[in-house]
Phi, psi and omega in degrees: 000127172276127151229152211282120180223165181270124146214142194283108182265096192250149189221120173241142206284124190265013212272079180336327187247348176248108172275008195303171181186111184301136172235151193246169152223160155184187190221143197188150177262114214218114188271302160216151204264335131347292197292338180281300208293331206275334176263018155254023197230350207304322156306017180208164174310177194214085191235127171222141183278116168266128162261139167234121182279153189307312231259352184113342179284159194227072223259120157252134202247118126265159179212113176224105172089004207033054131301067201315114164242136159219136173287115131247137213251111169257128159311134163281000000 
């Protein structure tokens, strides 16, 4: 079943003298969210955490190529 979440894409920057970090937003109907996470990834290795918050978010802690990336998903 698909549902409509807020997500917060960070991309974080490994540059030792730059803490910056690319940030995305956007709002998308979504069944499951592994599978979302795992098909903006597919060229590349993959390693991911899920976390889940009291409040319904859902945080996916990625490392793909070893890039730190995290999703985060508010239900809408």
């Amino acid at each position: 079943m698909e549902k409509e979440y807020e997500v917060v894409h960070e991309i974080f920057n490994e540059c030792a003298n730059n803490q910056m970090r690319d940030v995305f937003f956007q709002e998308a109907r979504i069944g499951n969210l592994e599978e979302y996470v795992r098909a903006r990834h597919k060229d590349k290795d993959v390693e991911l955490t899920r976390e889940d918050l009291e409040d319904g978010t859902v945080i996916y802690h990625v490392n793909a190529g070893g890039l730190r990336q995290r999703y985060t998903f508010s239900e809408v």
